[in-house]
RODRENDREN-706772 format. One record per residue (C-alpha): y, x, z. Coordinates in pm, whole numbers, padded with zeros to 5 digits, always signed. Layout:
REM residues N
YXZ/...
***
This chain:
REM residues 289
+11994+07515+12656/+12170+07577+12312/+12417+07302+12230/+12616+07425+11874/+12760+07247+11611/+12668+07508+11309/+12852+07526+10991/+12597+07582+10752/+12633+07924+10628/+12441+08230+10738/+12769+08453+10827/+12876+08190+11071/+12740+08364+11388/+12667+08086+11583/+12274+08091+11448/+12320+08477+11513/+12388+08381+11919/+12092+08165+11859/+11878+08400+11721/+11988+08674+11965/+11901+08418+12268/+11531+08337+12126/+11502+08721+12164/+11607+08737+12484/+11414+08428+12580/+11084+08557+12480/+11134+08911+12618/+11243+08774+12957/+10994+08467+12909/+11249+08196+12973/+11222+07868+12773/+11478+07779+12504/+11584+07385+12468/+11759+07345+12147/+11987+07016+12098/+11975+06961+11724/+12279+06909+11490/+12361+06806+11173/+12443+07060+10883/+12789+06968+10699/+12721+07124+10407/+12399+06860+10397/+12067+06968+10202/+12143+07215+09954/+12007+07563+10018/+12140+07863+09798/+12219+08235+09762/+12109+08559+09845/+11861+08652+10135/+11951+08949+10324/+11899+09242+10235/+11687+09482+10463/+11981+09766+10480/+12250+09533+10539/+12131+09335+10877/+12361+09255+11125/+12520+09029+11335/+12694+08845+11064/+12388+08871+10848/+12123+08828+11135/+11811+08703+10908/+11653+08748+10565/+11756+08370+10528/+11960+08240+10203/+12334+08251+10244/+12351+07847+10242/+12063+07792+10437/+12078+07365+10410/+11876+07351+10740/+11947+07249+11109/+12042+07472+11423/+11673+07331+11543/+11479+07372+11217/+11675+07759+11242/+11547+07868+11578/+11188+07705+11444/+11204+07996+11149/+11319+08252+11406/+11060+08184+11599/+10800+08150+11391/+10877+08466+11143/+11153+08680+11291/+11055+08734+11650/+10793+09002+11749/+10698+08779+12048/+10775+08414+11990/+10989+08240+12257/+10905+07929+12455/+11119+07693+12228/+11212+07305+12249/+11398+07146+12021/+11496+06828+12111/+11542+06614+11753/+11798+06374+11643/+11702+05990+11522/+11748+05879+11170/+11895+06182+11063/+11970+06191+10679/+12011+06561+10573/+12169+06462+10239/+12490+06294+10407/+12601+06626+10622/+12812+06572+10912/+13015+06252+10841/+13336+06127+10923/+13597+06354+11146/+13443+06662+11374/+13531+06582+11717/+13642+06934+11788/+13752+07251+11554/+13420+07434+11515/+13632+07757+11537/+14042+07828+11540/+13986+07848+11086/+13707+07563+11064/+13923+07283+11238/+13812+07033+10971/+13553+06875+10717/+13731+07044+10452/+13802+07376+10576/+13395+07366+10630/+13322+07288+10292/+13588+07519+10160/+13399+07744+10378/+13104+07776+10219/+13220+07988+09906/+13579+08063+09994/+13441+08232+10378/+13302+08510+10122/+13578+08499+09862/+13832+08574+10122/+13649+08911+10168/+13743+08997+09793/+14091+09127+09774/+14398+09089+09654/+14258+08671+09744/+14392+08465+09995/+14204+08236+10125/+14439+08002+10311/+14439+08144+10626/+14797+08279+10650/+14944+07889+10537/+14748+07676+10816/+14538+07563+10526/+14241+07795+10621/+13956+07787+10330/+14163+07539+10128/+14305+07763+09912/+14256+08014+09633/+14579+08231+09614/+14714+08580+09465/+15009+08794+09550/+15291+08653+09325/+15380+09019+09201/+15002+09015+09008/+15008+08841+08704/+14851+08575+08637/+14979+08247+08455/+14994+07881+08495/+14756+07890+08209/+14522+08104+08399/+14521+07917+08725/+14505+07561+08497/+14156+07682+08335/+14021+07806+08729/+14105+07455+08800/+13929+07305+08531/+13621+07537+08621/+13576+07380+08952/+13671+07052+08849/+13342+07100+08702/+13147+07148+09011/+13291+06849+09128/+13629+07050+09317/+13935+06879+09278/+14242+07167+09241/+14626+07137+09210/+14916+07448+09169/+15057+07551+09447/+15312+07823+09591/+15346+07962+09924/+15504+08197+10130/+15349+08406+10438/+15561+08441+10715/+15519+08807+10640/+15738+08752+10356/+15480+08755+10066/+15519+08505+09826/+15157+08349+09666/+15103+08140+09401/+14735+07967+09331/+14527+07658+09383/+14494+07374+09671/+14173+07297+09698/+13961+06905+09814/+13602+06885+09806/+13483+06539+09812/+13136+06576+09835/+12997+06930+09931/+12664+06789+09870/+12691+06809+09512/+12884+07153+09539/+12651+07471+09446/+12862+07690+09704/+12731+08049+09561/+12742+07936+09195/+13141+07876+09263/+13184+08217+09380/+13054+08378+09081/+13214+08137+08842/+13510+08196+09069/+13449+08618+08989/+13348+08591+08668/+13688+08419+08585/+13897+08719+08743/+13691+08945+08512/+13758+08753+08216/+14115+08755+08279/+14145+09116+08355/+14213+09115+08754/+14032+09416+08938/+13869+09239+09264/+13727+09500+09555/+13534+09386+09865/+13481+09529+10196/+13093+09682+10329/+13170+09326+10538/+13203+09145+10287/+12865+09259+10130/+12673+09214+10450/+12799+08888+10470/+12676+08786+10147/+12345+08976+10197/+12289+09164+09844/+12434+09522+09696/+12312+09333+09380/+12645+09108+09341/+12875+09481+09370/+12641+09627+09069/+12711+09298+08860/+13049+09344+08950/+13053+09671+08843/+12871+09623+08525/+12553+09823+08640/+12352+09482+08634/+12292+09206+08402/+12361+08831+08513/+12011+08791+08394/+11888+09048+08658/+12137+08896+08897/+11961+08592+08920/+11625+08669+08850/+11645+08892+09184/+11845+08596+09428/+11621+08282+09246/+11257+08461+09320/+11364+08524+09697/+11493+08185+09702/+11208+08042+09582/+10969+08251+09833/+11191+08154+10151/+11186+07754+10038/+10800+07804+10063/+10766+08001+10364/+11048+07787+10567/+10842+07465+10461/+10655+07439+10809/+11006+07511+11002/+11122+07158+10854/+11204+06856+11094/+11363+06594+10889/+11310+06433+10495/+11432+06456+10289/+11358+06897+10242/+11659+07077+10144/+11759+07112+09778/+11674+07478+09677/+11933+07570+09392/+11848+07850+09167/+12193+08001+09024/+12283+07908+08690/+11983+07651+08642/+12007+07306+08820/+11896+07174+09125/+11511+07193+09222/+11379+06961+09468/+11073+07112+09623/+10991+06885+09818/+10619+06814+09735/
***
């Protein structure tokens, strides 16, 4: 019997225990019970898929990075199109369940020691890969994990420049303020604060590029970690980085696969209304016909 509140994002591994127990499940032929949750990021689905060379336990699927389903409507897909040999699978659904209103209200219990709230979930959903990118901090060393977007103090990078950030995600509906804080290391950061107050109208992946694409305008030199990549799913995002791929190409490559997945996942759905599918730098689709 699974029982997990999921965060909505594929590198949170609790759909990866799932996915590794529906294995196990059907090889040893025991029967799964899933008892559905709610996603807090709501319907939106968004991002890469997952690349076939960068699998693993934080990447567990070919599923989009924001995957706007349920822990139930997961293990359905898993079942259905990951799995060899198909577990015995119940999942037990919820009543009146509105996909477009997320979680609601306070979470009863920290869904891990740097998720302990709403807004470290939502802040979650871009700033989880962001804080793979270095020299960023992501709030983790100021008890304000995934609520902030920081840089060492020593790089420079001006009022102005954090002003205009803030006025970027102001735009996707992300409400910023300065800020400056020390690590108990010592470091000094300066950088934005960060309130979301409605995720579901925040396209998680299209913040992290706007997010990158601002650092390159101003100049800053951004490196991330092989984890960082599998977490996101796509070697594309590195060449784009690196100026061996065009945005165009960019989002040709992560909007097709998005669009196949939406299609494929469509008999995996539980609950109306479908999640949004949102194709990077274009607005929302509904697909739900």
């Amino acid at each position: 019997m699974i029982d997990l509140q999921d965060c909505g994002m594929r590198h949170f591994t609790y759909i990866s225990t799932l996915y590794t127990i529906l294995k196990s499940a059907a090889e040893y032929h025991k029967k799964v019970v899933v008892l559905d949750r709610p996603n807090p990021l709501g319907d939106i689905m968004e991002g890469p898929l997952v690349e076939p060379q960068l699998h693993s336990f934080i990447s567990i699927a070919a599923i989009p990075v924001r995957h706007g389903m349920t822990i139930g409507e997961l293990a359905r897909y898993f079942n259905m199109y990951e799995l060899e040999s198909p577990a015995d699978l119940n999942v037990i659904c919820m009543k009146d369940y509105d996909r477009t209103c997320g979680l609601g209200g306070k979470f009863l219990a920290p869904l891990s020691p740097n998720i302990p709230s709403s807004q470290a979930c939502y802040g979650y959903s871009f700033l989880g890969m962001l804080g793979e990118f270095k020299p960023f901090n992501v709030g983790i060393a100021f008890n304000k994990p995934f609520q902030m977007i920081m840089l060492p103090a020593a790089i420079t990078w001006t009022d102005a420049q954090w002003h205009s950030l803030a006025h970027i995600l102001k735009g996707y509906g992300i409400n910023a303020s300065l800020c400056h804080r020390d690590a108990k290391s010592g470091a000094s950061y300066r950088g934005l604060q960060i309130h979301i107050p409605d995720i579901t109208s925040v396209p998680s992946f299209q913040v992290l590029l706007a997010i990158l694409d601002c650092t390159r305008t101003a100049g800053l030199k951004v490196t991330f970690s092989e984890l960082g990549e599998k977490a996101i799913g796509t070697t594309k995002l590195r060449q784009y980085l690196d100026d061996n791929l065009e945005r165009a190409q960019l989002t040709a490559s992560i909007n097709d696969d998005l669009r196949g997945f939406y299609k494929k996942a469509q008999p995996c759905f539980l609950y109306k209304p479908w999640p949004r599918a949102i194709a990077i730098d274009k607005k929302a689709e509904n697909q739900t016909k």
